[in-house]
MARGU-763525 format. One record per residue (C-alpha): residue number from 1; x negated, y, z; residue in one letter. Coordinates in pm, whole numbers. Layout:
{NUM {X Y Z} "A"},
...
END
This chain:
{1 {-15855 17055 8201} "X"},
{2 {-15960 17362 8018} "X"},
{3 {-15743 17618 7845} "X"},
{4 {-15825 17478 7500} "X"},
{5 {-15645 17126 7632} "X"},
{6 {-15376 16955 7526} "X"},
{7 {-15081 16840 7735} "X"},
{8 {-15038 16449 7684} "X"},
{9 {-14739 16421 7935} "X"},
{10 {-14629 16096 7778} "X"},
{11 {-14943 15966 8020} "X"},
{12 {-15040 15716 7726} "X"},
{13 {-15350 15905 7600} "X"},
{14 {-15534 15988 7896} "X"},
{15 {-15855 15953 8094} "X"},
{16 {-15993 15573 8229} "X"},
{17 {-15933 15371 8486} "X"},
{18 {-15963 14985 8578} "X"},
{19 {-15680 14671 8503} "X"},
{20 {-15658 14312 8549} "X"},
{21 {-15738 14046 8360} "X"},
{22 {-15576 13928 8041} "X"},
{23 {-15410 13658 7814} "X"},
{24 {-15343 13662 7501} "X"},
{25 {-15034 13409 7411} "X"},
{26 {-14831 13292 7128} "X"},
{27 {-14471 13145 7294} "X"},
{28 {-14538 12851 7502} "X"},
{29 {-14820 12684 7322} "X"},
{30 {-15199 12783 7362} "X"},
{31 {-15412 12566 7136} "X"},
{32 {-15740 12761 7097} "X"},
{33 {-15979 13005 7321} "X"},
{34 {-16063 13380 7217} "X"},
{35 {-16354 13575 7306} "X"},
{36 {-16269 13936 7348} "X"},
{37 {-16503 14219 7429} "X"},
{38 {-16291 14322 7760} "X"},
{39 {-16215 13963 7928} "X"},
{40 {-16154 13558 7788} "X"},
{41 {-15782 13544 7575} "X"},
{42 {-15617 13233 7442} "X"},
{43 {-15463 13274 7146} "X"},
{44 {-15252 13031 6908} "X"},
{45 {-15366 12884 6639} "X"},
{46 {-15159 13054 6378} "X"},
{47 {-15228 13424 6343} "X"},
{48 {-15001 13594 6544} "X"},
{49 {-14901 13957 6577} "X"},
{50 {-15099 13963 6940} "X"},
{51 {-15447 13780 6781} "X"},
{52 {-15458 14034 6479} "X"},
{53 {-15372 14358 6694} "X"},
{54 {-15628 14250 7015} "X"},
{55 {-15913 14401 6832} "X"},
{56 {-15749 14734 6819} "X"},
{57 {-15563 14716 7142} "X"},
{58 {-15923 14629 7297} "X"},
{59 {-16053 14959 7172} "X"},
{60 {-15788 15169 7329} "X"},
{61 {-15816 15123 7696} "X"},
{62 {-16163 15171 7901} "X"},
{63 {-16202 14843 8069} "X"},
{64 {-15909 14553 8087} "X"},
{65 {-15590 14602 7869} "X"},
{66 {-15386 14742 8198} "X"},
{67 {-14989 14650 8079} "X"},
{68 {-14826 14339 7919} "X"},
{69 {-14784 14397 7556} "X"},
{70 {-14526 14179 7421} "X"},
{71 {-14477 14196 7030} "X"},
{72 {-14205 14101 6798} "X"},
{73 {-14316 13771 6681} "X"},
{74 {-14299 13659 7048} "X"},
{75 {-14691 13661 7095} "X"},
{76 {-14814 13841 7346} "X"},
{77 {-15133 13989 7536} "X"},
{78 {-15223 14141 7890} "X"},
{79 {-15212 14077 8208} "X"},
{80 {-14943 13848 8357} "X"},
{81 {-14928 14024 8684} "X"},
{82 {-14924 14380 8586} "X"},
{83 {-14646 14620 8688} "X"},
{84 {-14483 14606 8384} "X"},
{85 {-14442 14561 7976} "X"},
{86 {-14460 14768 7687} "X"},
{87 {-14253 14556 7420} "X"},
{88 {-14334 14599 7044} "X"},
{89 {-13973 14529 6943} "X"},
{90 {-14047 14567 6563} "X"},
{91 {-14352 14575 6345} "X"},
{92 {-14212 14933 6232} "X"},
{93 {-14435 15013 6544} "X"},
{94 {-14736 14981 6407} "X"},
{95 {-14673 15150 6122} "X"},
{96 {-14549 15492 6267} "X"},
{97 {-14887 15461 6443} "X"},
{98 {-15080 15407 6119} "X"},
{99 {-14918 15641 5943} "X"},
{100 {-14988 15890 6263} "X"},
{101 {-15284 15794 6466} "X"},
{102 {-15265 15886 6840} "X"},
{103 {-14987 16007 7082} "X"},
{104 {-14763 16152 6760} "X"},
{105 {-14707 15796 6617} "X"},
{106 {-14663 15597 6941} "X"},
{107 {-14401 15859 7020} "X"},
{108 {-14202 15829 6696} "X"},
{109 {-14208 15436 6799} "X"},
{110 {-14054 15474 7111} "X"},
{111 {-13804 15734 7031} "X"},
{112 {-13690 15505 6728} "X"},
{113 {-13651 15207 6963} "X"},
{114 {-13950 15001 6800} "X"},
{115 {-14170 15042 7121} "X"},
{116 {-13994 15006 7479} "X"},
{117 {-14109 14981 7829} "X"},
{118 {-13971 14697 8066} "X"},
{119 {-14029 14737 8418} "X"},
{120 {-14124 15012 8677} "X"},
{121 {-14133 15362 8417} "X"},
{122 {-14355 15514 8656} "X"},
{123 {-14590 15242 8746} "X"},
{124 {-14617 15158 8361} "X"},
{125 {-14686 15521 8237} "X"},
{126 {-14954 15534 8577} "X"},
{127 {-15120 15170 8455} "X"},
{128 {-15149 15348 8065} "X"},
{129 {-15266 15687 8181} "X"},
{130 {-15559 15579 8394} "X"},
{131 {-15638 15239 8197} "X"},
{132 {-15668 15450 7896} "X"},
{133 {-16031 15507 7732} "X"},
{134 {-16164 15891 7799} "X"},
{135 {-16204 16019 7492} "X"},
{136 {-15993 15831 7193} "X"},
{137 {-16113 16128 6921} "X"},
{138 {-16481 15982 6965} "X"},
{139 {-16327 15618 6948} "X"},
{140 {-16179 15732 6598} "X"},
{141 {-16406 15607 6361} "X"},
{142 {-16363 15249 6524} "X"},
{143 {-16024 15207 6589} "X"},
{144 {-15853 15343 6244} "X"},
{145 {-16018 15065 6104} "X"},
{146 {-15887 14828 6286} "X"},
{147 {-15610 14945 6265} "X"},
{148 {-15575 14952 5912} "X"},
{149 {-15704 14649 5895} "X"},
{150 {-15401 14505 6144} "X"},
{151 {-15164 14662 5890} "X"},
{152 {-15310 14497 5599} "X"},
{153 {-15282 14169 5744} "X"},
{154 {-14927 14226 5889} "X"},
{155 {-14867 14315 5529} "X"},
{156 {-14726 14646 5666} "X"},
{157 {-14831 14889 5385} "X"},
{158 {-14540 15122 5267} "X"},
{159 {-14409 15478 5285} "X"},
{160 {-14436 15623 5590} "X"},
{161 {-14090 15591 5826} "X"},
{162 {-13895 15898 5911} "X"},
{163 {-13929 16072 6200} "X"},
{164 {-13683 16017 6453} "X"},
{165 {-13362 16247 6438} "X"},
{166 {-13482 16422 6777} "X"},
{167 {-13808 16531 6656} "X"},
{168 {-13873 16865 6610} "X"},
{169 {-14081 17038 6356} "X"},
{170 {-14426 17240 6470} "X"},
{171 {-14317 17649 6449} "X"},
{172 {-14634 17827 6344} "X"},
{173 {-14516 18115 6466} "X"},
{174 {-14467 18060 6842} "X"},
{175 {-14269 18317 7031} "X"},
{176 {-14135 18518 6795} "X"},
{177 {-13747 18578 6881} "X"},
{178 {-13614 18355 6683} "X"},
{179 {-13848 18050 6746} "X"},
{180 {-13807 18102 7121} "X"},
{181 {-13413 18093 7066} "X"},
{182 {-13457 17754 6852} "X"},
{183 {-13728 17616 7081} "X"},
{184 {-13501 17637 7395} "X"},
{185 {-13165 17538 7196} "X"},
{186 {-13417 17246 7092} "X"},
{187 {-13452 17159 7516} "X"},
{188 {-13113 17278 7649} "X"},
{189 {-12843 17254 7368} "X"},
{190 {-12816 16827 7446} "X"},
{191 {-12498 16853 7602} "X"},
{192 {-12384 16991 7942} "X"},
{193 {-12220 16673 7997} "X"},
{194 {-12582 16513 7939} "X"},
{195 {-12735 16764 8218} "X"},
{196 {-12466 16677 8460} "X"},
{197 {-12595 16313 8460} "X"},
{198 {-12962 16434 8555} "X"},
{199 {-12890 16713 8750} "X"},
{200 {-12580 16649 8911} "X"},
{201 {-12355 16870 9111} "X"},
{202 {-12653 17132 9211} "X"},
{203 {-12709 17172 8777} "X"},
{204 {-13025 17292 8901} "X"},
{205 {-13315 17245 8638} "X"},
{206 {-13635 17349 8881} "X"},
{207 {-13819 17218 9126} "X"},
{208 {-13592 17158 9451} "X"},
{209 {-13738 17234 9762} "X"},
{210 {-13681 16949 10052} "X"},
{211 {-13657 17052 10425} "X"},
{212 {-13679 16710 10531} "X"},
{213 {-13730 16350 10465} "X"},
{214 {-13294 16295 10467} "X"},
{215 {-13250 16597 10258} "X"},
{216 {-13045 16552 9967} "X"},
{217 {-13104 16668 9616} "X"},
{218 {-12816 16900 9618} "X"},
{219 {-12922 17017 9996} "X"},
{220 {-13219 17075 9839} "X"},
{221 {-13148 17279 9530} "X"},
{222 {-12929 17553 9741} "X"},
{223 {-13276 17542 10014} "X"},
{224 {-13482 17642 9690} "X"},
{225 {-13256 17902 9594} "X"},
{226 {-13234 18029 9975} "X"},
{227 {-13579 18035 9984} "X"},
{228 {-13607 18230 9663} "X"},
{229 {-13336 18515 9761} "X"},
{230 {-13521 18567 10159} "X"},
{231 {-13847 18623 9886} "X"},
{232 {-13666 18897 9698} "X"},
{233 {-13506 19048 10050} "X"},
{234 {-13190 18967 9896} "X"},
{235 {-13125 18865 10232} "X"},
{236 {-13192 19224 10414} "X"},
{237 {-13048 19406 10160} "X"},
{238 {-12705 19288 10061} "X"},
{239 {-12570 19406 9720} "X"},
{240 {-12865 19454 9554} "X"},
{241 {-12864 19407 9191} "X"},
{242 {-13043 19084 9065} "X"},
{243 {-13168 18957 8733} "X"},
{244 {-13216 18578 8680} "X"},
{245 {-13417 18562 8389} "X"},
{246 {-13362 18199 8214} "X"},
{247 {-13067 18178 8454} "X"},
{248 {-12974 17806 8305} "X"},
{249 {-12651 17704 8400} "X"},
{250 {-12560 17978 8701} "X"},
{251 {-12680 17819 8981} "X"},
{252 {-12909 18064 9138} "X"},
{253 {-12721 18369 9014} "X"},
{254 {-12365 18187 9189} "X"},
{255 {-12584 18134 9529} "X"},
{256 {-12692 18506 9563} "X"},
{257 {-12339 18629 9437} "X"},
{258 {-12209 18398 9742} "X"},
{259 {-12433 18430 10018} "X"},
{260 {-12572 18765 9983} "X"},
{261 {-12356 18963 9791} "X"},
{262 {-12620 19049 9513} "X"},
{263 {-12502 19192 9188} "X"},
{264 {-12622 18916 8935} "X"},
{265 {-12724 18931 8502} "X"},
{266 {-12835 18630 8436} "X"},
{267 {-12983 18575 8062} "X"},
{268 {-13070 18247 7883} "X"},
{269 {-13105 18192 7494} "X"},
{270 {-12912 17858 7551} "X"},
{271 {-12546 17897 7398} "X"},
{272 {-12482 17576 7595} "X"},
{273 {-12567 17738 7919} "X"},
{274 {-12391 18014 7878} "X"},
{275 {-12057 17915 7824} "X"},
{276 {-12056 17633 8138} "X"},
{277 {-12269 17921 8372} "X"},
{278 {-11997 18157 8281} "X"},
{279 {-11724 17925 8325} "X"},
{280 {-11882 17788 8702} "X"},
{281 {-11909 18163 8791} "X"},
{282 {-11538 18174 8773} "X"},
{283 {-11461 17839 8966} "X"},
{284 {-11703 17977 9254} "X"},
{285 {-11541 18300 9297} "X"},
{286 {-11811 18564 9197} "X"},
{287 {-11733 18644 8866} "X"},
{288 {-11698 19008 8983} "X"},
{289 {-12070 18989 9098} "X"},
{290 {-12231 18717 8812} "X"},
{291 {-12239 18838 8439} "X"},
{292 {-12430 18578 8231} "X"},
{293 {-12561 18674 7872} "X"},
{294 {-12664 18491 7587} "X"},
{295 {-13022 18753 7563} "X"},
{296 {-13369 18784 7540} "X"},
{297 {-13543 18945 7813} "X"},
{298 {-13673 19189 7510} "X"},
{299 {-13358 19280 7436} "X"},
{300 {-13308 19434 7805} "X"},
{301 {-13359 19827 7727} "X"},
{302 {-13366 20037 8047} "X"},
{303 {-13155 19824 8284} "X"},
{304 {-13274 19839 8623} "X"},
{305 {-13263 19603 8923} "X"},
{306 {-13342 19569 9271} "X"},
{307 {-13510 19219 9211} "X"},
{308 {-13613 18963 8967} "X"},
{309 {-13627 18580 8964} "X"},
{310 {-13782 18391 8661} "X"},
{311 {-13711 18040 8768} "X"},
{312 {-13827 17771 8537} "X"},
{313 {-13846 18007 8267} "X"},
{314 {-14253 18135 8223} "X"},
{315 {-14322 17800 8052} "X"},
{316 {-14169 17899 7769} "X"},
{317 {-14325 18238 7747} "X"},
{318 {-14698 18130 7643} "X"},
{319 {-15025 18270 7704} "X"},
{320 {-15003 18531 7425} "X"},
{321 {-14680 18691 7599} "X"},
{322 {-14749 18669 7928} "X"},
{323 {-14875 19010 8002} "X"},
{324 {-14558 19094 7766} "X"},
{325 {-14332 18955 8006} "X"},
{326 {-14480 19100 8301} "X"},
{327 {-14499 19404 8164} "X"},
{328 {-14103 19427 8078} "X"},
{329 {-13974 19309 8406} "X"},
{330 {-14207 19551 8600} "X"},
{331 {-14028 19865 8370} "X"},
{332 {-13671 19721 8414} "X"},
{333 {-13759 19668 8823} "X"},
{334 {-13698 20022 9067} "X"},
{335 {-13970 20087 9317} "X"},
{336 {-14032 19847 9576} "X"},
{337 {-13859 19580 9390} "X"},
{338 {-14009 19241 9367} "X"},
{339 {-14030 18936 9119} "X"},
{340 {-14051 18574 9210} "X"},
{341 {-14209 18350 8957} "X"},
{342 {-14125 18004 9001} "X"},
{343 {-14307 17811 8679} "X"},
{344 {-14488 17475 8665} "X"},
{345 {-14883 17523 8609} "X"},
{346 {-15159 17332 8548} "X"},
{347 {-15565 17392 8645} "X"},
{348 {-15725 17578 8371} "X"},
{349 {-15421 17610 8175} "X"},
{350 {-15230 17388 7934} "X"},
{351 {-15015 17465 7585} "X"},
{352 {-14842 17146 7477} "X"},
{353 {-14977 17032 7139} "X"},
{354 {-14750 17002 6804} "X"},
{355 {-14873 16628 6817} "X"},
{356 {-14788 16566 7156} "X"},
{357 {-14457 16382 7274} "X"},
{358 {-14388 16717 7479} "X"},
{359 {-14445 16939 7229} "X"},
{360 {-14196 16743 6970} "X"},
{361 {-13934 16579 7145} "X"},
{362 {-13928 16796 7465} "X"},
{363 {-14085 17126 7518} "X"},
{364 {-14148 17270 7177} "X"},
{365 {-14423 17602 7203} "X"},
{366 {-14423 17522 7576} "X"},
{367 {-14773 17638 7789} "X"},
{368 {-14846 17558 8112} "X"},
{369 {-15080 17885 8263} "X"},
{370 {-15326 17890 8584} "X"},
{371 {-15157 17999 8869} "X"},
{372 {-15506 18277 8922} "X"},
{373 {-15386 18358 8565} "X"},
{374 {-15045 18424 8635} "X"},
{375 {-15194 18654 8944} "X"},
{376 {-15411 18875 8715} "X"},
{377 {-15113 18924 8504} "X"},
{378 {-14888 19048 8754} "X"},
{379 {-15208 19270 8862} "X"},
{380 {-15256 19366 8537} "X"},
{381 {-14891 19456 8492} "X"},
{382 {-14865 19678 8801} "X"},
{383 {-14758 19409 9094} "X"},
{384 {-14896 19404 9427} "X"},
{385 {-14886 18998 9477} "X"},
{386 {-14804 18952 9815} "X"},
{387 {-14735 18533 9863} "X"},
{388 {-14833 18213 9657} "X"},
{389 {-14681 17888 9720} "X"},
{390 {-14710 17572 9612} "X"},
{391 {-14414 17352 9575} "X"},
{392 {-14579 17035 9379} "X"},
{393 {-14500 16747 9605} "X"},
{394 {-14141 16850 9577} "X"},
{395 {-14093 16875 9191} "X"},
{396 {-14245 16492 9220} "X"},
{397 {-13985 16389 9443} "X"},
{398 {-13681 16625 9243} "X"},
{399 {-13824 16427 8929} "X"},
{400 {-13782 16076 9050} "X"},
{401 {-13409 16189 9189} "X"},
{402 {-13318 16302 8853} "X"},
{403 {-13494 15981 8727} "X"},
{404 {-13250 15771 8924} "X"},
{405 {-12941 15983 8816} "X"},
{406 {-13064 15911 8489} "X"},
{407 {-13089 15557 8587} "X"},
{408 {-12749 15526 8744} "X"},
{409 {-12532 15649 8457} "X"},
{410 {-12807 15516 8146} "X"},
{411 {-12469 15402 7962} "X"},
{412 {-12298 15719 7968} "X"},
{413 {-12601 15919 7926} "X"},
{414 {-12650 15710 7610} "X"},
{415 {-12252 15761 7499} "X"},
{416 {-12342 16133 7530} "X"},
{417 {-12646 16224 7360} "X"},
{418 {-12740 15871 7199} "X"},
{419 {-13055 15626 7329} "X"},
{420 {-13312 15798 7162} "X"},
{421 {-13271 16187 7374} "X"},
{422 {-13223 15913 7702} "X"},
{423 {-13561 15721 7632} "X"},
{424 {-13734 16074 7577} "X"},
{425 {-13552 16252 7920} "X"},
{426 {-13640 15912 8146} "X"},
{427 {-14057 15924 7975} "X"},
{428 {-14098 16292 8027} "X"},
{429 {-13953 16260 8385} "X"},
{430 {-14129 16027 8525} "X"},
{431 {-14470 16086 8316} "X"},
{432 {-14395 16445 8473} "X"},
{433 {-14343 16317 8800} "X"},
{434 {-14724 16120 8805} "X"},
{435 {-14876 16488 8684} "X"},
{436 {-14734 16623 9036} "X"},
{437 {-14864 16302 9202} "X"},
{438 {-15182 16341 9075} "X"},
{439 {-15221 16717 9081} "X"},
{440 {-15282 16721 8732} "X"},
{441 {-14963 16978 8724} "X"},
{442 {-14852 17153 9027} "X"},
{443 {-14541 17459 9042} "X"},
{444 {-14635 17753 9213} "X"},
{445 {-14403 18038 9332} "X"},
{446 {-14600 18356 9289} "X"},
{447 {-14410 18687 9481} "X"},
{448 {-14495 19070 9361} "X"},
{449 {-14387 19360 9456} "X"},
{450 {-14346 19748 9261} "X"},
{451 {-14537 19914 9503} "X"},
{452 {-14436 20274 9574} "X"},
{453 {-14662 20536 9567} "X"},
{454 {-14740 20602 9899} "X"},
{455 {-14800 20226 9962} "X"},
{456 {-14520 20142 10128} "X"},
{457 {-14417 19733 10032} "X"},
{458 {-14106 19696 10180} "X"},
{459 {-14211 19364 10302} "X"},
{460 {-14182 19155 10625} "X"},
{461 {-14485 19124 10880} "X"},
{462 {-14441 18750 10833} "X"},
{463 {-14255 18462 10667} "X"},
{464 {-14105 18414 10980} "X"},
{465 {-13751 18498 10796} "X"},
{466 {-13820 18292 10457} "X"},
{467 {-13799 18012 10687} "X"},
END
């Protein structure tokens, strides 16, 4: 993936793969054979809504359709044995997808409710991703019409349906102050209630770090954090004075407070955030120690700490700011301080696309950088890097915990925030969690340090103590 790509993390529009064989049905009768190009279908007699879409379902995926498609007539196509279905609930489906070819109009279908997944989310998203033809811009030319033939014959012409209420609209102005404030109310402003669901008792939204095979995901939350202040020296040097940039709902600035008695500002754009971190900072005792701020890491002046963690927060920086950002926290750091960057990345680099699911239900003006990228910077800036780590098989397995959270309370989560923000948390998760699987996305803690003139780091011989 090269730094001109695309993030697709909805896993429907991505490179090939192989699937089992198919059937095309129409309820229980089958009255008449149909040749496709990808394997023998039976179809009924009458045209159904699977017999006039096969052509254009054909086109999509590389080899065998990989999923059971089940549409709203009761027709039908795929494989019988496949790990799950995608059900075409209503023909309003096809018609967000005419109307917006590609990965913008299948999204609008399954936020609305008109396209939904039955089965295993993960194994479904998996069977899409890799069954999915390489290159669908180059198919173009022969799917749109087919599919605009499909829609004449479905008699679906019309105006085009509304987005869904969750969408948001493109900024073309990315990172200015403003559009990063509405871009992370966008992600975080859902409801704490909503978060507490996912998250649960840790409210930790990073990658957790797991000891062991019986750690919990609360255990490990509080062994990320851990691992995070013995990085900083938090641990060697109690009281220092800590900023948690994109400090989320308190969680690492309440475990330094506690166990090392660091001095903590934590700032986050999210209103949201703010008043529950704040009001957690109390319950835990620390609120001499914690002060959380609604602000902009621009909007710092000539504060100085001891330390700095950015935890789940570089993704929303972008390419364009990153030597920005780097730049700011090495000023506001004294000598011999050091910064932990903990931020999801992806081989070559990634920004999320305004036609992507991501970008408009999920991460809006979200980019994912190289990890040798986010090195250079830090160089570039002034740090001495002294430790990269690599935490991706854990953010797969923190992913599928919050994805059974998720499960476990769907009701409520839906009384909270409504089905549509549910449908587009339990996608993004689990597509997210078959990135890590794959290695297609990976998190990387990156450690630097303000080095001191005479060369002096400050920092142990080993990682014997992180440990």
């Amino acid at each position: 993936m090269d730094s001109n790509t695309e993030i697709s993390a909805s896993g429907v529009f991505k490179r090939g793969g192989s699937a089992d064989s198919t059937a095309v049905e129409d309820g229980p009768r089958v009255e008449l054979a149909y040749a496709s190009p990808k394997c023998e279908r039976r179809l009924a007699a009458s045209d159904s809504a699977a017999k006039i879409l096969a052509p254009f379902v054909d086109l999509l995926f590389s080899t065998a359709v990989p999923v059971r498609f089940v549409f709203w007539d009761g027709s039908s196509l795929g494989p019988l044995d496949g790990p799950g279905t995608v059900r075409v609930v209503s023909p309003e489906a096809i018609r967000r997808i005419a109307w917006a070819p590609g990965e913008l109009g299948v999204s609008r279908a399954f936020v609305a409710g008109d396209l939904e997944i039955e089965g295993d989310t993960f194994a479904v998203l998996r069977a899409l991703q890799d069954g999915t033809s390489r290159d669908l811009r180059r198919l173009g030319i022969r799917i749109l019409p087919k599919l605009a033939g499909a829609v004449r014959q479905l008699n679906l012409l019309g105006r085009p349906p509304r987005p869904p209420q969750e969408e948001i609209r493109p900024s073309w102005r990315p990172h200015s102050l403003n559009q990063d404030a509405r871009a992370i109310s966008h992600h975080y402003d859902v409801g704490n209630d909503f978060y507490r669901l996912i998250l649960g008792p840790s409210m930790a939204y990073s990658c957790a770090r797991f000891v062991g095979d019986s750690s919990s995901l609360e255990g490990a939350q509080e062994d990320k954090h851990e691992l995070v202040c013995r990085k900083l020296g938090l641990d060697s040097r109690p009281g220092s004075r800590l900023l948690d940039v994109g400090c989320g709902w308190g969680s690492m600035a309440i475990h330094a407070a506690r166990e090392h008695d660091a001095h903590v500002v934590g700032i986050t754009l999210s209103q949201e955030q703010v008043a529950l971190a704040r009001q957690r900072v109390a319950a835990a005792g620390v609120a001499d120690r914690v002060e959380i701020r609604l602000q902009d890491y621009r909007r710092l002046g000539n504060e100085r700490f001891d330390a700095v963690s950015s935890i789940g927060m570089f993704e929303h920086v972008g390419a364009s700011r990153a030597s920005e950002y780097f730049d700011a926290l090495f000023r506001l750091l004294n000598v011999g301080g050091r910064l932990l960057n903990h931020a999801i990345s992806s081989p070559g680099g990634s920004r999320i696309g305004h036609r992507t699911f991501i970008g408009r239900y999920v991460f809006p003006d979200g980019e994912l950088i190289d990890v040798g990228d986010v090195v250079l910077a830090l160089e570039r800036a002034g740090f001495e890097v002294r430790d990269v780590e690599s935490l991706r098989e854990h953010y797969s397995r923190t992913l599928h915990a919050w994805v059974e959270n998720l499960r476990q309370h769907w009701g409520e989560a839906v009384d909270s925030v409504g089905a549509g923000r549910v449908r587009i948390w339990n996608a993004y998760m689990a597509a997210s969690a078959n990135g890590f699987d794959d290695g297609g996305l990976a998190v990387h803690q990156v450690l630097g340090v303000k080095p001191s003139g005479g060369g002096q780091s400050g920092m142990p011989a080993t990682r014997r103590s992180w440990n």
